[in-house]
KOLLOBA-768964 format. One record per residue (C-alpha): x, y, z. Coordinates in Angstrom, 1 decimal. Each point is the difference from the previous one (the first is absolute). Layout:
BEGIN
<guza x="X" y="Y" z="Z"/>
...
This chain:
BEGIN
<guza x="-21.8" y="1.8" z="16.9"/>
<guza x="-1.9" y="-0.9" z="3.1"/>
<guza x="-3.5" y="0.0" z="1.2"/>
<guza x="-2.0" y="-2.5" z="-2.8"/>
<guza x="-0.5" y="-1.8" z="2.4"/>
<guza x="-2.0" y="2.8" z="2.5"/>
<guza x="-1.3" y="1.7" z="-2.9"/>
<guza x="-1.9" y="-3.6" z="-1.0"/>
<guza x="-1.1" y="-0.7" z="3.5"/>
<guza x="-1.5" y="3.4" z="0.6"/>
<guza x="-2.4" y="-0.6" z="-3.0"/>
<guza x="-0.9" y="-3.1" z="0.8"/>
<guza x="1.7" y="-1.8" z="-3.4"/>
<guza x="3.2" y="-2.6" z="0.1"/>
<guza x="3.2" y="0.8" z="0.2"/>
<guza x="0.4" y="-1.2" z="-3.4"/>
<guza x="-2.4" y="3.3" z="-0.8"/>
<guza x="2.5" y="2.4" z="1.8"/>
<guza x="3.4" y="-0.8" z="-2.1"/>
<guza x="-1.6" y="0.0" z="-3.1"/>
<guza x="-1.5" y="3.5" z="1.2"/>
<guza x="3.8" y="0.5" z="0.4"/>
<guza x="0.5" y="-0.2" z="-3.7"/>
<guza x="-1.3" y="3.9" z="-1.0"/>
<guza x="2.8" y="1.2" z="2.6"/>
<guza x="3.1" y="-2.3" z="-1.3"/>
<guza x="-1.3" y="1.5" z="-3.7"/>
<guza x="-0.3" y="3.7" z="1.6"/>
<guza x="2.7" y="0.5" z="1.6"/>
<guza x="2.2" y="-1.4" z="-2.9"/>
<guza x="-1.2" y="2.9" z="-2.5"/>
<guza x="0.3" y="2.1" z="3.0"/>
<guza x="3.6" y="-0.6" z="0.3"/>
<guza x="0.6" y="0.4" z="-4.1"/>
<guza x="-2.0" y="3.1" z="0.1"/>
<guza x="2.6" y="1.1" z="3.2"/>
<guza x="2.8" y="-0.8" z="-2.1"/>
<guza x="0.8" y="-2.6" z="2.9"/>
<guza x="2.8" y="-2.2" z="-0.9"/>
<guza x="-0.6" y="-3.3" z="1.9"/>
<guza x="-2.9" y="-1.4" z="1.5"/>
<guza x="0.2" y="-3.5" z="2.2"/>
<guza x="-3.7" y="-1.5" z="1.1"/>
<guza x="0.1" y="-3.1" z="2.7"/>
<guza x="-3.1" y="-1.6" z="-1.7"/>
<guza x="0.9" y="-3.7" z="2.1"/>
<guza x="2.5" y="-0.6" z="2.7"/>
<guza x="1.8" y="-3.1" z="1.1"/>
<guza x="-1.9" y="0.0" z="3.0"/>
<guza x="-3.1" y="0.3" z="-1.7"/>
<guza x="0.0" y="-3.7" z="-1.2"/>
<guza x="-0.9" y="-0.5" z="3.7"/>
<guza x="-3.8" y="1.3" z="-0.6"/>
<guza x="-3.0" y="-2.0" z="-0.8"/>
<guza x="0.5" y="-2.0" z="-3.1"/>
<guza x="-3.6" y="1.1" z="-2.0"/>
<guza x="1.5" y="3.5" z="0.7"/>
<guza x="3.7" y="-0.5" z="-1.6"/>
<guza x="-1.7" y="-2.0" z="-2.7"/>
<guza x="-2.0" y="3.1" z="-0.8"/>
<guza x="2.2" y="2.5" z="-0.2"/>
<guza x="2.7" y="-2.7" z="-2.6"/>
<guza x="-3.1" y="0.2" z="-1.6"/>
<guza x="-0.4" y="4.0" z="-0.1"/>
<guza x="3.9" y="0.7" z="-0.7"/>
<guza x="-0.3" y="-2.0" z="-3.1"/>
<guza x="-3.1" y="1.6" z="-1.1"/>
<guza x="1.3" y="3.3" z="0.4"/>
<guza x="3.1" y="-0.2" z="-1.1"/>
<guza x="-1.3" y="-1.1" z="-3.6"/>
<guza x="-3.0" y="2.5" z="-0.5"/>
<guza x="2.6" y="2.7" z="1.6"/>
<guza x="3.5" y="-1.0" z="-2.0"/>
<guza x="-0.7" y="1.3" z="-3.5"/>
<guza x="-0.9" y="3.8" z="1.8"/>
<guza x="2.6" y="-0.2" z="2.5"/>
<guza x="2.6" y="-0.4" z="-3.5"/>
<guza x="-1.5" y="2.8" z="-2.4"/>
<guza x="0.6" y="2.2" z="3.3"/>
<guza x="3.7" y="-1.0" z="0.3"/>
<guza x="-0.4" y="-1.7" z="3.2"/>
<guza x="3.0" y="-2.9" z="0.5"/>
<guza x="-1.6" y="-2.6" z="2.0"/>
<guza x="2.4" y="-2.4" z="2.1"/>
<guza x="-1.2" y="-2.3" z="3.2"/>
<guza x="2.0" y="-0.7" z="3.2"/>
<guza x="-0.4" y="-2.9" z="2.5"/>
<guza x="0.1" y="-3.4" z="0.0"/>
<guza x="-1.7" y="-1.9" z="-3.5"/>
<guza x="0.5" y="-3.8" z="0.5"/>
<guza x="-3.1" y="0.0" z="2.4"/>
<guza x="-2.1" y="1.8" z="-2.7"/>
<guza x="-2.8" y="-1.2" z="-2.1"/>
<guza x="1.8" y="-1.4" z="-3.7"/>
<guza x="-2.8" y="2.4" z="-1.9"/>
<guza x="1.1" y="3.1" z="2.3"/>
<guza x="4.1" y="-0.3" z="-0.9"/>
<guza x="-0.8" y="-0.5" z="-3.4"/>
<guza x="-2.0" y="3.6" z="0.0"/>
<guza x="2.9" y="1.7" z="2.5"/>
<guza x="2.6" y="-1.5" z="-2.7"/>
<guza x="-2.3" y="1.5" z="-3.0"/>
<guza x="-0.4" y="3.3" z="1.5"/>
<guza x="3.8" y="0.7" z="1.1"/>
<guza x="0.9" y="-1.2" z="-3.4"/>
<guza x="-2.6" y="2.4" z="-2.2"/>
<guza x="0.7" y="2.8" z="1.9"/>
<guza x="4.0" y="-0.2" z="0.6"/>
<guza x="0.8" y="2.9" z="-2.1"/>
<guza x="-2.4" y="2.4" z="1.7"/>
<guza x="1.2" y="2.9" z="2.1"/>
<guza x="-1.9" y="2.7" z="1.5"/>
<guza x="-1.1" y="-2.3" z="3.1"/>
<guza x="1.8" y="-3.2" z="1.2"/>
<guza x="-3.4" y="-1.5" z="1.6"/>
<guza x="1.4" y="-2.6" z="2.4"/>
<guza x="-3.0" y="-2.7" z="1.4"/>
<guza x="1.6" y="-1.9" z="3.4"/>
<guza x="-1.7" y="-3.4" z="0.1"/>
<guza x="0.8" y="-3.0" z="2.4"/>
<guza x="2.9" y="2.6" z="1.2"/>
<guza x="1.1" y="0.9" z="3.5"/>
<guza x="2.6" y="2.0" z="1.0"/>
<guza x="2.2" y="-2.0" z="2.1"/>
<guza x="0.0" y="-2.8" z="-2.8"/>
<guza x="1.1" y="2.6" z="-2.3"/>
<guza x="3.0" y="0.7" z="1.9"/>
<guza x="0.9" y="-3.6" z="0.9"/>
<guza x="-0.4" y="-0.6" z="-3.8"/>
<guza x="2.9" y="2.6" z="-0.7"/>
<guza x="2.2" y="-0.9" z="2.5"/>
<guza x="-0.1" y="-3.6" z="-1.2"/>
<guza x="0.5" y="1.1" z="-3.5"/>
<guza x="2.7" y="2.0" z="0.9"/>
<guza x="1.8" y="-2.6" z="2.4"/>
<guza x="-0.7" y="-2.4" z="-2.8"/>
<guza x="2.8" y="2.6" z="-2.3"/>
<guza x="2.1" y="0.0" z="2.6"/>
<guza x="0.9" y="-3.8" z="0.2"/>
<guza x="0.0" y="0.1" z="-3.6"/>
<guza x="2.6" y="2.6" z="0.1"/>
<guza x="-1.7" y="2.2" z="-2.0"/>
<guza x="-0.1" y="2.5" z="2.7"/>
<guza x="2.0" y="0.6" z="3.4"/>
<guza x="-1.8" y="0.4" z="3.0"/>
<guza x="2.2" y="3.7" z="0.5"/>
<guza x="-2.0" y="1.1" z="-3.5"/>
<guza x="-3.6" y="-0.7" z="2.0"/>
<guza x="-1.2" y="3.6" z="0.6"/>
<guza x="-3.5" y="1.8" z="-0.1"/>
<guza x="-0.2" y="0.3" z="-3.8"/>
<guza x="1.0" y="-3.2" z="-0.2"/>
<guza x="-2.7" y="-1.4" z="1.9"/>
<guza x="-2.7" y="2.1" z="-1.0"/>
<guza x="0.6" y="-1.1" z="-3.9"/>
<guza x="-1.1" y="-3.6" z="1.2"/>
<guza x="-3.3" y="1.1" z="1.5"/>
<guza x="-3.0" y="-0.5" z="-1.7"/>
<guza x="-0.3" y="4.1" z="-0.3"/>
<guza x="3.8" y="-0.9" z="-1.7"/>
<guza x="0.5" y="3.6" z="-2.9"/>
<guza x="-2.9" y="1.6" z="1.2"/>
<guza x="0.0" y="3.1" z="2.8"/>
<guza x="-0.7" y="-0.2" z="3.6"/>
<guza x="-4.4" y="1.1" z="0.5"/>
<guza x="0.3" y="3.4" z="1.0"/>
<guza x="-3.7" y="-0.5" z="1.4"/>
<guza x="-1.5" y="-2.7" z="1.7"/>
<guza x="-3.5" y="-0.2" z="0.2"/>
<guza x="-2.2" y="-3.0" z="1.6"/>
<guza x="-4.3" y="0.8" z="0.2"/>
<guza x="-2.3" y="-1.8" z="2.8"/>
<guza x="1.6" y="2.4" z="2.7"/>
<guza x="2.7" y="-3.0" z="1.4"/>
<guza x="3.2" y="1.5" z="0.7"/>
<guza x="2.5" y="-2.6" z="-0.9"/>
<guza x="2.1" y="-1.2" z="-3.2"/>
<guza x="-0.8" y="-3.3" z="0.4"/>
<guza x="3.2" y="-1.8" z="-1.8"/>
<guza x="0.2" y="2.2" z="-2.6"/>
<guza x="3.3" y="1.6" z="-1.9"/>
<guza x="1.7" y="-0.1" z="3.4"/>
<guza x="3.5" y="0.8" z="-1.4"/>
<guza x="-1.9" y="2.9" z="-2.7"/>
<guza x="-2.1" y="1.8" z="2.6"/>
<guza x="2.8" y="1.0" z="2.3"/>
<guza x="0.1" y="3.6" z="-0.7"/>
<guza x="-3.9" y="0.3" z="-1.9"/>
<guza x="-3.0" y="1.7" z="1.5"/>
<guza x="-2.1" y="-1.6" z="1.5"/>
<guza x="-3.5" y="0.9" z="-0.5"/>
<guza x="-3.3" y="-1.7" z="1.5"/>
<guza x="-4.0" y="0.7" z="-0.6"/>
<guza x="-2.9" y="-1.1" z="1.5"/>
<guza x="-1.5" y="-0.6" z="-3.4"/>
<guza x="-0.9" y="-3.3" z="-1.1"/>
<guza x="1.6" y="-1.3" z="-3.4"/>
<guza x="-2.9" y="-0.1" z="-2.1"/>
<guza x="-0.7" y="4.0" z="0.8"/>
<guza x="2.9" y="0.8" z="-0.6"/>
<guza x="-0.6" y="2.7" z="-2.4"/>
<guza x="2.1" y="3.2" z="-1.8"/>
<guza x="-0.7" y="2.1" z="3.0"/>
<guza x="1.6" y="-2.7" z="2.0"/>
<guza x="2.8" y="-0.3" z="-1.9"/>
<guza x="0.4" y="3.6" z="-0.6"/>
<guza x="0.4" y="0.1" z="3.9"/>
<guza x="2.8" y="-2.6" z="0.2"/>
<guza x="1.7" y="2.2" z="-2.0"/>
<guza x="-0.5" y="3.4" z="1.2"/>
<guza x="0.9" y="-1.8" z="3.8"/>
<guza x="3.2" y="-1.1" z="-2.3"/>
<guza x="1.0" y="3.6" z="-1.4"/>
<guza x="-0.2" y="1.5" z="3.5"/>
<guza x="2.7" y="-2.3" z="1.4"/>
<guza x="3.4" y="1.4" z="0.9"/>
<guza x="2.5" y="-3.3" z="-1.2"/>
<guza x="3.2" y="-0.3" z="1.7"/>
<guza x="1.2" y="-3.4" z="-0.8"/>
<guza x="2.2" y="0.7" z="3.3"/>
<guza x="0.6" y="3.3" z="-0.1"/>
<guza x="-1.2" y="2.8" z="2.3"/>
<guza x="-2.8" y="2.5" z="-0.6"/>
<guza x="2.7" y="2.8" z="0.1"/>
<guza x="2.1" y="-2.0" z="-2.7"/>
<guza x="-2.8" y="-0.4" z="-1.8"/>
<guza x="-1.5" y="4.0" z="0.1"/>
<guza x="3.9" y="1.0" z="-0.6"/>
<guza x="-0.2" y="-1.7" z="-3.7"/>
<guza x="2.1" y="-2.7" z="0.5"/>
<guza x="-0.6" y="-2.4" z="-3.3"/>
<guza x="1.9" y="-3.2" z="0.6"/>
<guza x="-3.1" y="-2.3" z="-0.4"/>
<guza x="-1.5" y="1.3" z="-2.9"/>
């Protein structure tokens, strides 16, 4: 969700003007996805790297992630959406765990979109984090090193029982991932738009996923494989 930032500076307001423009987005493209019957949605509202920026700025946005998630929890619930956060929570502000821990537990039974909110996370972290978990079974003999395979690892990530993003979208017109779901983005589409966060609208959305429905997946496989019907991935 990129581009707050731009979209501030452009208008002559702060930066802290631009994220919480950012909000109408986050809440749009959440009731887009339930309207879309989309499964799984993951938003990188605050990365591990982002600690680095200007401390009124991070201050600001702790600030705007707690406000938001309690005027947006009780709606978020009565639509079914099962909230869960990813990333690293010691460094977070006591007030902000408290409403992550109050969210994921009211809406635990809900099921017709796993909302996942990265914050503090990076990618690399999240795999060193598995492989220490899993090295940590291993001298405890609760698991040989021979058993260590690709489910294996994945069930420790962060993303651990839910799918692989079939579609990766990132606004502001950069064309990077920027340490994000670097184990879960290996085979996803990757699809970037010049558009600023805060207008990103339905349209914009709506053309992420038409760019999504007119990709030919192959997940290794040739085009000829795939035009000849073989199924094996599905």
């Amino acid at each position: 969700m990129d581009g707050n930032g731009r979209w501030a500076r452009a208008r002559g307001a702060l930066r802290a003007d631009g994220h919480r423009a950012g909000v109408e987005p986050v809440r749009m493209t959440i009731q887009e996805c339930v309207r879309h019957e989309i499964g799984a949605l993951t938003l990188f509202a605050f990365s591990s790297e982002n600690w680095g920026r200007p401390r009124d700025e991070v201050m600001s946005l702790m600030a705007l992630f707690v406000e938001s998630l309690e005027a947006e929890i009780g709606e978020l619930h009565q639509r079914g959406v099962r909230v869960r956060f990813i990333g690293e929570r010691e460094e977070l502000d006591a007030r902000l765990r408290a409403s992550m821990a109050s969210s994921e537990r009211v809406t635990a039974a809900n099921t017709r979109l796993s909302l996942q909110i990265a914050l503090s996370y990076g990618g690399r972290s999240d795999i060193v984090g598995a492989a220490r978990r899993l090295a940590q079974q291993v001298e405890r003999a609760q698991l040989s090193a021979a058993a260590v395979d690709e489910p294996t690892f994945a069930a420790q990530l962060a993303l651990g029982g839910i799918v692989d993003p079939d579609l990766f979208i990132r606004t502001g017109g950069e064309q990077r991932i920027s340490n994000f779901l670097l184990w879960n983005l290996a085979y996803t589409e990757l699809y970037f738009t010049e558009v600023l966060w805060p207008d990103f609208d339905v349209a914009a959305f709506a053309a992420a996923l038409q760019h999504f429905a007119a990709r030919q997946r192959r997940f290794g496989l040739s085009a000829e494989q795939i035009e000849a019907g073989d199924r094996r991935w599905d």
